[in-house]
mmCIF entry with sequence, helices, sheets and N, C-alpha, C, O atoms, coordinates in Angstrom:
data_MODEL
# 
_entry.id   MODEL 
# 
_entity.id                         1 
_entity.type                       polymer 
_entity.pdbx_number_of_molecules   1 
# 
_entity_poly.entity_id                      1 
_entity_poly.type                           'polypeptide(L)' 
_entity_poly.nstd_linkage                   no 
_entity_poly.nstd_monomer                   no 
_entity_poly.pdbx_seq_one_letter_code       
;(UNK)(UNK)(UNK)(UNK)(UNK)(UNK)(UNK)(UNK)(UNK)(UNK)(UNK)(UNK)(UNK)(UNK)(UNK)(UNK)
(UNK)(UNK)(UNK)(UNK)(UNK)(UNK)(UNK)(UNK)(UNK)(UNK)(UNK)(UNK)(UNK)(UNK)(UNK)(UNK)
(UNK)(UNK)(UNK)(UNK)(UNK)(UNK)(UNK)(UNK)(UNK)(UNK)(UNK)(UNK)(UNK)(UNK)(UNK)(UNK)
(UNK)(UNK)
;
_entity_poly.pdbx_seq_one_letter_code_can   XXXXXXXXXXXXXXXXXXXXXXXXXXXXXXXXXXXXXXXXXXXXXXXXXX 
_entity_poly.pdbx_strand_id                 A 
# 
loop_
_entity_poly_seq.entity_id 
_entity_poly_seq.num 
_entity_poly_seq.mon_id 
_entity_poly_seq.hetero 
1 1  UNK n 
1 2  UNK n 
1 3  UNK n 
1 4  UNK n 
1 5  UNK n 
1 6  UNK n 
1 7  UNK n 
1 8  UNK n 
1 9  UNK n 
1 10 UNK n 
1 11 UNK n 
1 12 UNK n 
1 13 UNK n 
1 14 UNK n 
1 15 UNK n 
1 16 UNK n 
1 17 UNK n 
1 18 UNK n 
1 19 UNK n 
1 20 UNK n 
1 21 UNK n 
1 22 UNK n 
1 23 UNK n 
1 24 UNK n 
1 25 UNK n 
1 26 UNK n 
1 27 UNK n 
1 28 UNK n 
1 29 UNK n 
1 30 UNK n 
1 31 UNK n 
1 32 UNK n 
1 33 UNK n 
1 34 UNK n 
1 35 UNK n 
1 36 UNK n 
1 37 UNK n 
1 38 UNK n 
1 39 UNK n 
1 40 UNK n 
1 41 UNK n 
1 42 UNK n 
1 43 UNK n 
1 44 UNK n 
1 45 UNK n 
1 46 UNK n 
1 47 UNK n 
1 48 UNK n 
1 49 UNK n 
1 50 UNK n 
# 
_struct_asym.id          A 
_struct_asym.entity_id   1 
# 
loop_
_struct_conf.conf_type_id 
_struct_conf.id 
_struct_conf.pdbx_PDB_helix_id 
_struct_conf.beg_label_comp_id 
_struct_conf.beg_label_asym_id 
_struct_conf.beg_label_seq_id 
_struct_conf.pdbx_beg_PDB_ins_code 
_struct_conf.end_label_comp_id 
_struct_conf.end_label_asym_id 
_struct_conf.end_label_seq_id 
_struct_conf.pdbx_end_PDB_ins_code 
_struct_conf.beg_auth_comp_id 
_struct_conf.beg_auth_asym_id 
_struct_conf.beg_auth_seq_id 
_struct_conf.end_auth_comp_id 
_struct_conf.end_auth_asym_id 
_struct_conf.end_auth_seq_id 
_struct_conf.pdbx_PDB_helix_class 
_struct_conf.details 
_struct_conf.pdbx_PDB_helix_length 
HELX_P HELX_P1 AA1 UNK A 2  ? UNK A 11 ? UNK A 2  UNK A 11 1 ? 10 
HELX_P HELX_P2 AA2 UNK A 25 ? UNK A 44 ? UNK A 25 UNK A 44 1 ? 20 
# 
_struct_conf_type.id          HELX_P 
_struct_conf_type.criteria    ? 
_struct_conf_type.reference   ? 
# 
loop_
_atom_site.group_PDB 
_atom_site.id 
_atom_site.type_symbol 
_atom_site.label_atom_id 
_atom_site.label_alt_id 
_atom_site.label_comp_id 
_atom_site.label_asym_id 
_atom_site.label_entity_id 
_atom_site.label_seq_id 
_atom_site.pdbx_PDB_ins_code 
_atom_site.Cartn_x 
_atom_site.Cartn_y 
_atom_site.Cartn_z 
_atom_site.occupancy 
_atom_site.B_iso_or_equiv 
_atom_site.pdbx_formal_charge 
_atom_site.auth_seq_id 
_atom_site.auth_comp_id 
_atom_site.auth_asym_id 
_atom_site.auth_atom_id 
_atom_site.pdbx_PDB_model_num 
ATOM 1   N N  . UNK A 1 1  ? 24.495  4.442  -0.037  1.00 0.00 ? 1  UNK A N  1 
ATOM 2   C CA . UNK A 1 1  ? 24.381  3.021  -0.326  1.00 0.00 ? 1  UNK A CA 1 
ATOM 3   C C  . UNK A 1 1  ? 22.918  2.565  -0.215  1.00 0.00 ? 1  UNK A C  1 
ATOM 4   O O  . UNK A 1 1  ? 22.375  1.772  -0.983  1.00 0.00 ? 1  UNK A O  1 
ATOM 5   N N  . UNK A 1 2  ? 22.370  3.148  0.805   1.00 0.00 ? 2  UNK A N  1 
ATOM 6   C CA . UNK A 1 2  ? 21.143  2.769  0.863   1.00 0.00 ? 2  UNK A CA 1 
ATOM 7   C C  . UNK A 1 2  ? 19.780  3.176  -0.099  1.00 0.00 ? 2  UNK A C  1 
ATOM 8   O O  . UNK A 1 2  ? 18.735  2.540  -0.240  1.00 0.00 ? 2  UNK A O  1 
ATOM 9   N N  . UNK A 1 3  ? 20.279  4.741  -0.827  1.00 0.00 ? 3  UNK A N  1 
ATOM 10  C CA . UNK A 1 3  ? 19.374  5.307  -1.778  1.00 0.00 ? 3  UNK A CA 1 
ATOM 11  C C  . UNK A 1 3  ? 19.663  4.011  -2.841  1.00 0.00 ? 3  UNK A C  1 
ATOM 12  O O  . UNK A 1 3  ? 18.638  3.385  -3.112  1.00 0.00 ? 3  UNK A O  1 
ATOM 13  N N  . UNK A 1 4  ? 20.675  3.611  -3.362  1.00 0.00 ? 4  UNK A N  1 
ATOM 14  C CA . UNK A 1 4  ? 20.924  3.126  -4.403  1.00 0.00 ? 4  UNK A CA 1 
ATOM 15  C C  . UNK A 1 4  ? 19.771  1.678  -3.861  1.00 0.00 ? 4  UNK A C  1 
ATOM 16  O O  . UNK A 1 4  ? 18.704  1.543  -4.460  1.00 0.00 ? 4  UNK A O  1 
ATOM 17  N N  . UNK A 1 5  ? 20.085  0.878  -2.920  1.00 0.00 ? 5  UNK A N  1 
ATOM 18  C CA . UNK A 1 5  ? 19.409  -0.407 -2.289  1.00 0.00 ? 5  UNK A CA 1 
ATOM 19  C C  . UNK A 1 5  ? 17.627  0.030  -3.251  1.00 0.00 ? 5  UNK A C  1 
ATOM 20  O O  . UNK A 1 5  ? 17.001  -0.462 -4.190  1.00 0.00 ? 5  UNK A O  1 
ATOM 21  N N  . UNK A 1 6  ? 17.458  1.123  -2.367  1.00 0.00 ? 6  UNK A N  1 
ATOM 22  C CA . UNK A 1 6  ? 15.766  1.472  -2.479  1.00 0.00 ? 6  UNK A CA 1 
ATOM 23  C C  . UNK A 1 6  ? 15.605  2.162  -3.969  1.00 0.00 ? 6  UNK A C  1 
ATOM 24  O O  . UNK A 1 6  ? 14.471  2.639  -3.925  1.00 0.00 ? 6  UNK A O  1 
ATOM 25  N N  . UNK A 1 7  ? 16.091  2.421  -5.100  1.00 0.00 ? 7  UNK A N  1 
ATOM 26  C CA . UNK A 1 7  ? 16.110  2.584  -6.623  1.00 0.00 ? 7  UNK A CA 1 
ATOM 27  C C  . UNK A 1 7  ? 16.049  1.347  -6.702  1.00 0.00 ? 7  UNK A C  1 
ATOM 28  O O  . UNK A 1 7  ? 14.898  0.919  -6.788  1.00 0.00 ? 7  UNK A O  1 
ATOM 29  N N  . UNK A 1 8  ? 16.904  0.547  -6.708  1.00 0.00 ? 8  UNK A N  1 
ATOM 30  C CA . UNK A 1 8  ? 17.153  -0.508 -7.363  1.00 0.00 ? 8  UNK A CA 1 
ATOM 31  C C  . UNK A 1 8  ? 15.749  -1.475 -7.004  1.00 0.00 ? 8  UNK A C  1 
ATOM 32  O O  . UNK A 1 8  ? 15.075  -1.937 -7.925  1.00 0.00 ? 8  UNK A O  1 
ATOM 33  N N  . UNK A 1 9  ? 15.431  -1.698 -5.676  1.00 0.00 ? 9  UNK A N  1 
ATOM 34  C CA . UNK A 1 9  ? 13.796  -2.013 -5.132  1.00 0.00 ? 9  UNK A CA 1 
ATOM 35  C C  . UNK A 1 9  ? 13.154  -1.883 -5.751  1.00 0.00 ? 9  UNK A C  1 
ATOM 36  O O  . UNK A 1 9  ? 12.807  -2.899 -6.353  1.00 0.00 ? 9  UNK A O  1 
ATOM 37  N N  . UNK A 1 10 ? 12.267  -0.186 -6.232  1.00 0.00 ? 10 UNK A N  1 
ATOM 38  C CA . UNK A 1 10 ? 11.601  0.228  -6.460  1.00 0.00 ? 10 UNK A CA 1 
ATOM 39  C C  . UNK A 1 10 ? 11.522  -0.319 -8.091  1.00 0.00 ? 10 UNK A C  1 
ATOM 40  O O  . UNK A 1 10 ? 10.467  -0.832 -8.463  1.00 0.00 ? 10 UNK A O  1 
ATOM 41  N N  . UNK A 1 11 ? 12.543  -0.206 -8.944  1.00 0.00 ? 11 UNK A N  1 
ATOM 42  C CA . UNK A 1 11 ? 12.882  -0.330 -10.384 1.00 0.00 ? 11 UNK A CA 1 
ATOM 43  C C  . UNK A 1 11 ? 12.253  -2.087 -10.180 1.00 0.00 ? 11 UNK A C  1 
ATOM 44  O O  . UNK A 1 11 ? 11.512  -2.481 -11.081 1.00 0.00 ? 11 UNK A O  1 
ATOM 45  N N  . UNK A 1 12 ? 12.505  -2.877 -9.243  1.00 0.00 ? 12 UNK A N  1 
ATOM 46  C CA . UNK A 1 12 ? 12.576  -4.272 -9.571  1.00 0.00 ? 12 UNK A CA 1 
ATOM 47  C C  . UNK A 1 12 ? 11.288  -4.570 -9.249  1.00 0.00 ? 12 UNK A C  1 
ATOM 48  O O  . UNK A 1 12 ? 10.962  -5.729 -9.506  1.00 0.00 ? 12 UNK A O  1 
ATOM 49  N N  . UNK A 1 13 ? 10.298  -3.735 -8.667  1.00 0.00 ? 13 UNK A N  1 
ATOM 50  C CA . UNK A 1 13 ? 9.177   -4.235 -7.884  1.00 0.00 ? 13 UNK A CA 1 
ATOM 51  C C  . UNK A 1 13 ? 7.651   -3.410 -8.916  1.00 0.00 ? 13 UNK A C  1 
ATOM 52  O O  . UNK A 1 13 ? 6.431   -3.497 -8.778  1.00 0.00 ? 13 UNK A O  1 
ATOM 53  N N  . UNK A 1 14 ? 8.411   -2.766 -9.761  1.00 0.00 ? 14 UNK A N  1 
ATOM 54  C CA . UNK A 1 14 ? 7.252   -1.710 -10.876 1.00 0.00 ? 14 UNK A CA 1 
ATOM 55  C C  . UNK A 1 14 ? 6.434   -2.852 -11.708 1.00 0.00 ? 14 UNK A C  1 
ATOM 56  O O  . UNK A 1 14 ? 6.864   -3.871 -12.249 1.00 0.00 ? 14 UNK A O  1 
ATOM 57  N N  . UNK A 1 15 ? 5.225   -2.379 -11.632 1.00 0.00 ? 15 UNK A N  1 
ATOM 58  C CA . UNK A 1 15 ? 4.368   -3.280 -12.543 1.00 0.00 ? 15 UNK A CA 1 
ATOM 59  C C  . UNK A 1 15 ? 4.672   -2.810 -13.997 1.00 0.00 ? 15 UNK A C  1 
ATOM 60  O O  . UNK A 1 15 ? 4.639   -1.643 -14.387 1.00 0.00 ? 15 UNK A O  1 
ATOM 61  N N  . UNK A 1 16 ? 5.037   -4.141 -14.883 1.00 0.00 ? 16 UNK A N  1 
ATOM 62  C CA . UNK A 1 16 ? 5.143   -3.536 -16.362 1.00 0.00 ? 16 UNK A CA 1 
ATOM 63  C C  . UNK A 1 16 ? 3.560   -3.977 -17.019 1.00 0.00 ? 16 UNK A C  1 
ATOM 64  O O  . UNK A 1 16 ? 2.706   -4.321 -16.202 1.00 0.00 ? 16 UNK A O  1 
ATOM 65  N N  . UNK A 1 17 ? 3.259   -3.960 -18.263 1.00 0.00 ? 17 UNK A N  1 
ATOM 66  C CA . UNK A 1 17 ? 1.835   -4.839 -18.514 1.00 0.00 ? 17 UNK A CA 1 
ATOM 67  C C  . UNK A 1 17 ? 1.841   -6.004 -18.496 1.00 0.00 ? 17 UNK A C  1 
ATOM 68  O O  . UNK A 1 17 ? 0.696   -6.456 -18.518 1.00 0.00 ? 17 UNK A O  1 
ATOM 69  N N  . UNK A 1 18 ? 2.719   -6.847 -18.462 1.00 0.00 ? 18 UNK A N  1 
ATOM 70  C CA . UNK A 1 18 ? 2.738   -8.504 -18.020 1.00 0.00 ? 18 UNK A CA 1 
ATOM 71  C C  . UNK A 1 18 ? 2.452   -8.768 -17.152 1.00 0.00 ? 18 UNK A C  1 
ATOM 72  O O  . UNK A 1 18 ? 1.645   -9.692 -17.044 1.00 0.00 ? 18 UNK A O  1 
ATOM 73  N N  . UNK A 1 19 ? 3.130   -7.868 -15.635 1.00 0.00 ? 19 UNK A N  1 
ATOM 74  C CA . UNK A 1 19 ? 2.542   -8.273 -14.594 1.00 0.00 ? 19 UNK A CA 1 
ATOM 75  C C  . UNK A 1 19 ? 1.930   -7.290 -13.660 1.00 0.00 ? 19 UNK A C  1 
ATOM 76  O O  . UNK A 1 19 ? 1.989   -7.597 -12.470 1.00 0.00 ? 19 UNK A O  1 
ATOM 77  N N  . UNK A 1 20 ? 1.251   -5.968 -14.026 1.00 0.00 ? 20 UNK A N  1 
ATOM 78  C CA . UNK A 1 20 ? 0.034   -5.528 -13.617 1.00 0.00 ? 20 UNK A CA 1 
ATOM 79  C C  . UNK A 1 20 ? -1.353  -6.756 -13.079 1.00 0.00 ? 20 UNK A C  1 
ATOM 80  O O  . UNK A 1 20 ? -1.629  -7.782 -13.702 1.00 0.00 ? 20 UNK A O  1 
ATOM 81  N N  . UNK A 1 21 ? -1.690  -6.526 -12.455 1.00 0.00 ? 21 UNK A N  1 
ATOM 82  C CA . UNK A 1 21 ? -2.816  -7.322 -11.537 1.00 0.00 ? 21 UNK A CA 1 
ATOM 83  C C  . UNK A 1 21 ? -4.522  -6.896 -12.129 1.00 0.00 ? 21 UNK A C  1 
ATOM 84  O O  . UNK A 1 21 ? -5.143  -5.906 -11.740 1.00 0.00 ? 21 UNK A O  1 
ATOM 85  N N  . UNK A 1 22 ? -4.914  -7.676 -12.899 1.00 0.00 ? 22 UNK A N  1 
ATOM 86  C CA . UNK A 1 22 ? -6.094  -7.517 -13.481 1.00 0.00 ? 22 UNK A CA 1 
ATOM 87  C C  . UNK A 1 22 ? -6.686  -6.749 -12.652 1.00 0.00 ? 22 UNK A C  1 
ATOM 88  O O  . UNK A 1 22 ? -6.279  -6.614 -11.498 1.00 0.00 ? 22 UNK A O  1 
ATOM 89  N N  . UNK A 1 23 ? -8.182  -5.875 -13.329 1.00 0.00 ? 23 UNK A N  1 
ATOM 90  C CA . UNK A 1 23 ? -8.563  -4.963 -12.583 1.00 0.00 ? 23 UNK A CA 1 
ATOM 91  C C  . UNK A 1 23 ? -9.305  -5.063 -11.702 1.00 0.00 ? 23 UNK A C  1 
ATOM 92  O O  . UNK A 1 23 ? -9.729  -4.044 -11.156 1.00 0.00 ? 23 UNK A O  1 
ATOM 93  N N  . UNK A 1 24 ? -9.702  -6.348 -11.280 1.00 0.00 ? 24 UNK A N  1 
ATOM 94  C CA . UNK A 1 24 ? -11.048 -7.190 -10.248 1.00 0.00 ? 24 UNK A CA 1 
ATOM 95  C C  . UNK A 1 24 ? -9.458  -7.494 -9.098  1.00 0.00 ? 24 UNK A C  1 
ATOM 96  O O  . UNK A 1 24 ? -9.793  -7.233 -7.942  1.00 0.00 ? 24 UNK A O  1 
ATOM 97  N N  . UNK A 1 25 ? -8.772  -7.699 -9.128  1.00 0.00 ? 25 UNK A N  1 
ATOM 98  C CA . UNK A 1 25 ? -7.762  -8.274 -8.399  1.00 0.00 ? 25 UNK A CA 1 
ATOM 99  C C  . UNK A 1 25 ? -7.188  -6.527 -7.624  1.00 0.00 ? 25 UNK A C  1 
ATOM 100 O O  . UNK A 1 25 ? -7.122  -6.362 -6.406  1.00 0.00 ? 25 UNK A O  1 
ATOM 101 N N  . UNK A 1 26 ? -6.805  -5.305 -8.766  1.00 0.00 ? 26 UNK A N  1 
ATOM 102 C CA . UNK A 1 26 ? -6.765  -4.404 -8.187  1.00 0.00 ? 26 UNK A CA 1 
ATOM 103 C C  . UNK A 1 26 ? -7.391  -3.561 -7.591  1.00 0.00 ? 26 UNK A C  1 
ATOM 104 O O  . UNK A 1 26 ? -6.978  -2.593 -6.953  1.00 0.00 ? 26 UNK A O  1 
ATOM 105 N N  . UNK A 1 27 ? -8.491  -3.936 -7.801  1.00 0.00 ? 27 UNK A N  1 
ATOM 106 C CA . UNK A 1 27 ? -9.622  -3.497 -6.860  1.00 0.00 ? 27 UNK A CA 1 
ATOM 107 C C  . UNK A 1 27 ? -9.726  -3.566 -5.619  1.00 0.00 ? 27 UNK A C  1 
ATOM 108 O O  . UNK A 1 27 ? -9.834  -2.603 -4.859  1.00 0.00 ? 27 UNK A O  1 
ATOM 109 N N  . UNK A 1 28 ? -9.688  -5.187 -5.203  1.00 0.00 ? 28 UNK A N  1 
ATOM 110 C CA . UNK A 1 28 ? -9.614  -6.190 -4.460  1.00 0.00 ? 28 UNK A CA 1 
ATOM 111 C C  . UNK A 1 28 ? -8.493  -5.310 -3.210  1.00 0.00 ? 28 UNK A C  1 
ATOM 112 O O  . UNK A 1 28 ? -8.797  -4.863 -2.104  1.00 0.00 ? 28 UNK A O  1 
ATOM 113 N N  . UNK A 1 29 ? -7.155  -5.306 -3.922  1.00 0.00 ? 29 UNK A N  1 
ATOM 114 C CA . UNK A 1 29 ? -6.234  -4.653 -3.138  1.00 0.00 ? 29 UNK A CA 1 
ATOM 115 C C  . UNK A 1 29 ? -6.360  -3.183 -2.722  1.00 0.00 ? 29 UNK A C  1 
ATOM 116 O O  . UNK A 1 29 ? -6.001  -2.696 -1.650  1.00 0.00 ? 29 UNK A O  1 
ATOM 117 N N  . UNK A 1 30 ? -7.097  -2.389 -4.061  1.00 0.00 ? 30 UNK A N  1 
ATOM 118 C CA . UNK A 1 30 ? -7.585  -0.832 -3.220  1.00 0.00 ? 30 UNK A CA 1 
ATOM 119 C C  . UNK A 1 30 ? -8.055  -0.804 -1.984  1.00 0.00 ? 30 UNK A C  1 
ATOM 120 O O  . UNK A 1 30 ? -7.550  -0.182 -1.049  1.00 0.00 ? 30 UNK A O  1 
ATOM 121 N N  . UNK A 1 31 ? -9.549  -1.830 -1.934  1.00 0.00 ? 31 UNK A N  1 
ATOM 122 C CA . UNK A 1 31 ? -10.148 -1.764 -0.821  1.00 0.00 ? 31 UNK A CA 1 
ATOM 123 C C  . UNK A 1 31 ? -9.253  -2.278 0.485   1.00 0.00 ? 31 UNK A C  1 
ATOM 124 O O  . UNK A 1 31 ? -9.081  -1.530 1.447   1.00 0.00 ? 31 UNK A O  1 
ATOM 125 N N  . UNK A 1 32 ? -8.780  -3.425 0.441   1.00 0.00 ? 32 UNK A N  1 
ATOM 126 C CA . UNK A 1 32 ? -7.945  -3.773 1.448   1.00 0.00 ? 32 UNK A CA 1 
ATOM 127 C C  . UNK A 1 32 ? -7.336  -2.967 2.227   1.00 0.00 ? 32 UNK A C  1 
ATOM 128 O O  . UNK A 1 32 ? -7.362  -3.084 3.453   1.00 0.00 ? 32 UNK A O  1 
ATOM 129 N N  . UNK A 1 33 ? -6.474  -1.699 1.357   1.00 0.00 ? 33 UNK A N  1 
ATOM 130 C CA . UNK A 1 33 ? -5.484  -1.267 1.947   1.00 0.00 ? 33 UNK A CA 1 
ATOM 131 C C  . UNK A 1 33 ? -6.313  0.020  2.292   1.00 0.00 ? 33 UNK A C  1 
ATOM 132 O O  . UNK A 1 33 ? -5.565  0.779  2.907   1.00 0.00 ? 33 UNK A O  1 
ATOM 133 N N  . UNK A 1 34 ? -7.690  0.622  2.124   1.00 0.00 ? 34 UNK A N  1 
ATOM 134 C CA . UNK A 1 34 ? -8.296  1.727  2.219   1.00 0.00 ? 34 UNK A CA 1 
ATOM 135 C C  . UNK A 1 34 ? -8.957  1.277  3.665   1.00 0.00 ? 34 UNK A C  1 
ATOM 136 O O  . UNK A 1 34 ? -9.079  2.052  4.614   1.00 0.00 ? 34 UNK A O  1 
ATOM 137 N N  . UNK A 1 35 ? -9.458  -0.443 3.669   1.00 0.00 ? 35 UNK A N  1 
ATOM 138 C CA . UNK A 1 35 ? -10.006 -1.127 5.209   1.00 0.00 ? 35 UNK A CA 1 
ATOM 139 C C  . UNK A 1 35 ? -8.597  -0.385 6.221   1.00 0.00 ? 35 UNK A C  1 
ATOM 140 O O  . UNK A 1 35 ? -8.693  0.457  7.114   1.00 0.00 ? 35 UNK A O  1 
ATOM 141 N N  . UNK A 1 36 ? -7.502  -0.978 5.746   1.00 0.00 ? 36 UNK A N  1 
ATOM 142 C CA . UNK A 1 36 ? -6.365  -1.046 6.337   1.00 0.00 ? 36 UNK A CA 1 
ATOM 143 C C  . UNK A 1 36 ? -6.097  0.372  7.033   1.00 0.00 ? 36 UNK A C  1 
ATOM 144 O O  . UNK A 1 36 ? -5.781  0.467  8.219   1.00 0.00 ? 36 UNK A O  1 
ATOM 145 N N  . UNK A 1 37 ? -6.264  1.500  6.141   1.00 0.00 ? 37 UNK A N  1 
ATOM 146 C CA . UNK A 1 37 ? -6.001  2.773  6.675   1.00 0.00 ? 37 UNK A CA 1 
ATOM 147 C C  . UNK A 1 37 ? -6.866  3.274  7.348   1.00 0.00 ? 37 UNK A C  1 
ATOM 148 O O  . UNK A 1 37 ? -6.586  3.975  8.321   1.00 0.00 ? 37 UNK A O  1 
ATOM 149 N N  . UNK A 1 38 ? -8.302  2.979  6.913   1.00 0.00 ? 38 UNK A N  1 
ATOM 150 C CA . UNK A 1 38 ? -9.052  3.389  8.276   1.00 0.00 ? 38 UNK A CA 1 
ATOM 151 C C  . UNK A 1 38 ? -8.972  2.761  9.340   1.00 0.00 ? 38 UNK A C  1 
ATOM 152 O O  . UNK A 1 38 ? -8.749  3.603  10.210  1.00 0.00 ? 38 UNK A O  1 
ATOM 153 N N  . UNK A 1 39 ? -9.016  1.942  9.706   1.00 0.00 ? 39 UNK A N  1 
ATOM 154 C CA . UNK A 1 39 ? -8.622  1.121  10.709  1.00 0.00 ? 39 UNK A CA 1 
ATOM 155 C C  . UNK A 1 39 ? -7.227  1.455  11.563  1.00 0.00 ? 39 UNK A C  1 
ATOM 156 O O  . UNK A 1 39 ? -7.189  1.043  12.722  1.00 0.00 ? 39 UNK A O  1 
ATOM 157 N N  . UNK A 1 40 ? -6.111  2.165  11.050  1.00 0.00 ? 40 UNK A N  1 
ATOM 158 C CA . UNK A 1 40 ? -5.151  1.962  11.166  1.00 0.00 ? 40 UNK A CA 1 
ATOM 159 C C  . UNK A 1 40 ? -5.396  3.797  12.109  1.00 0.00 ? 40 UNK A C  1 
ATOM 160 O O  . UNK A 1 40 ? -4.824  4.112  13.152  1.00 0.00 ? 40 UNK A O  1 
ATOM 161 N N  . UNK A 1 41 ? -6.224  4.539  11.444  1.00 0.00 ? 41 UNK A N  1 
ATOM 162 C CA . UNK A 1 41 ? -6.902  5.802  11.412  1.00 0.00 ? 41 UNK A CA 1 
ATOM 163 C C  . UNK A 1 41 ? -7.519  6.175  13.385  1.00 0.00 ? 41 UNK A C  1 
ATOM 164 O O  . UNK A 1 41 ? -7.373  6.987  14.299  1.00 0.00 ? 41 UNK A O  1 
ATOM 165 N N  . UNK A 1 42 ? -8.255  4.847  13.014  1.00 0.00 ? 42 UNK A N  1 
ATOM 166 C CA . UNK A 1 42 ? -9.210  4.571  14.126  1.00 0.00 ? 42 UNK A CA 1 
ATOM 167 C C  . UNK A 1 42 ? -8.602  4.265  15.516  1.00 0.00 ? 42 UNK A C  1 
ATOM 168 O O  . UNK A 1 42 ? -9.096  4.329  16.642  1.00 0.00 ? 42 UNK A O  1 
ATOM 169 N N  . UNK A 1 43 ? -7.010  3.811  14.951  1.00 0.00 ? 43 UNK A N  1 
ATOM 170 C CA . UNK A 1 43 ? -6.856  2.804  16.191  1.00 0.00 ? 43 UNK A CA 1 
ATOM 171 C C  . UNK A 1 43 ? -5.587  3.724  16.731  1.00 0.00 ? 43 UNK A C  1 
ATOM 172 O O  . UNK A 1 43 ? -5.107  3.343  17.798  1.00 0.00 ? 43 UNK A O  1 
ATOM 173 N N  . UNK A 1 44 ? -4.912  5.041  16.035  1.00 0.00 ? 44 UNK A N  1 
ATOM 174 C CA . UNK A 1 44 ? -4.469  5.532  16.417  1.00 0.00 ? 44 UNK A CA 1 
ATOM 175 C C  . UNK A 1 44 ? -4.988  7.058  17.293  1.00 0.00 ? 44 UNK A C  1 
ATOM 176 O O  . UNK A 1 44 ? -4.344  7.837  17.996  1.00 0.00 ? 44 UNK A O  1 
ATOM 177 N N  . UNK A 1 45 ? -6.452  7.034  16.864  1.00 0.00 ? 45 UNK A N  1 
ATOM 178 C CA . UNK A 1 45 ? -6.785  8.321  17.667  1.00 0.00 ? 45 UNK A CA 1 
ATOM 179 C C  . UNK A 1 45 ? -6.749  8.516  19.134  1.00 0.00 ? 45 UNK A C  1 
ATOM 180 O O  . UNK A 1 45 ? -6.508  7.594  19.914  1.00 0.00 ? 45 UNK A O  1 
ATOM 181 N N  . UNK A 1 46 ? -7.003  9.781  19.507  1.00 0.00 ? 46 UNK A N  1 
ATOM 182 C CA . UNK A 1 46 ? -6.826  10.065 21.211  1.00 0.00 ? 46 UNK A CA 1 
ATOM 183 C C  . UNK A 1 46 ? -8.299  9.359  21.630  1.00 0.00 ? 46 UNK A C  1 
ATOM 184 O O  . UNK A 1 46 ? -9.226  9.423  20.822  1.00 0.00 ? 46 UNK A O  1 
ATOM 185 N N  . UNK A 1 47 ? -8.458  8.750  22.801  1.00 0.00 ? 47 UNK A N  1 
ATOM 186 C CA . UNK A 1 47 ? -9.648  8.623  23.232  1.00 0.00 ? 47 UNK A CA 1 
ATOM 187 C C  . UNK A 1 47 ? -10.251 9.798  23.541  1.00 0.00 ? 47 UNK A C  1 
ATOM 188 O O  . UNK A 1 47 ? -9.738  10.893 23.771  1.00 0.00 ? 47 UNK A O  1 
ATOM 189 N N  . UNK A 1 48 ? -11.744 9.362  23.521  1.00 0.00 ? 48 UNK A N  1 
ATOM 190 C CA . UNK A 1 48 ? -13.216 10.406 23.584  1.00 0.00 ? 48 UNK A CA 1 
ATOM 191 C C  . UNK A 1 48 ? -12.841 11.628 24.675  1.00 0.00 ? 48 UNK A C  1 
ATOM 192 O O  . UNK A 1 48 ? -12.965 12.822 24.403  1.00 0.00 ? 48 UNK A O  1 
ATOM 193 N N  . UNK A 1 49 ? -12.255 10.993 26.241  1.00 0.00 ? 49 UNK A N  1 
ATOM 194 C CA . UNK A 1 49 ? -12.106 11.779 27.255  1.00 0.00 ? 49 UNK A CA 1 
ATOM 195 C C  . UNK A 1 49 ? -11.227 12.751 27.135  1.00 0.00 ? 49 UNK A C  1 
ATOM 196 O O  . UNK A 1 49 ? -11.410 13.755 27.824  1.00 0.00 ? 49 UNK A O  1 
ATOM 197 N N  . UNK A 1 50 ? -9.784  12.674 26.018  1.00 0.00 ? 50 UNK A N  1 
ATOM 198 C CA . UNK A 1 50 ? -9.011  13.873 26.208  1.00 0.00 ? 50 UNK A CA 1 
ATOM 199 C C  . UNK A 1 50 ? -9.479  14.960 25.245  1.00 0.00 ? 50 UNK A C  1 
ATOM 200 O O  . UNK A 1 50 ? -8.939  16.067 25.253  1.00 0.00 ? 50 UNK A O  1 
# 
């Protein structure tokens, strides 16, 4: 039940060319989410001492 939930998501949430996000806007979001992962990178490592 739940595979079907997350198809059906995925199918409803796909950029077609109407609503793809201009390329200054997808940019915009690359970097965000690349801030996001390093950060996310950073904040999960072991500290210096172990």
């Amino acid at each position: 039940m739940l595979d079907i939930y997350a198809k059906s998501f995925l199918e409803a949430s796909r950029f077609t060319g109407n609503t793809r996000p201009d390329p200054q806007t997808q940019r915009h979001l690359d970097r965000q989410s690349s801030k996001r992962e390093q950060h996310t990178r950073l904040w999960r490592r072991s500290p210096y001492w172990i």
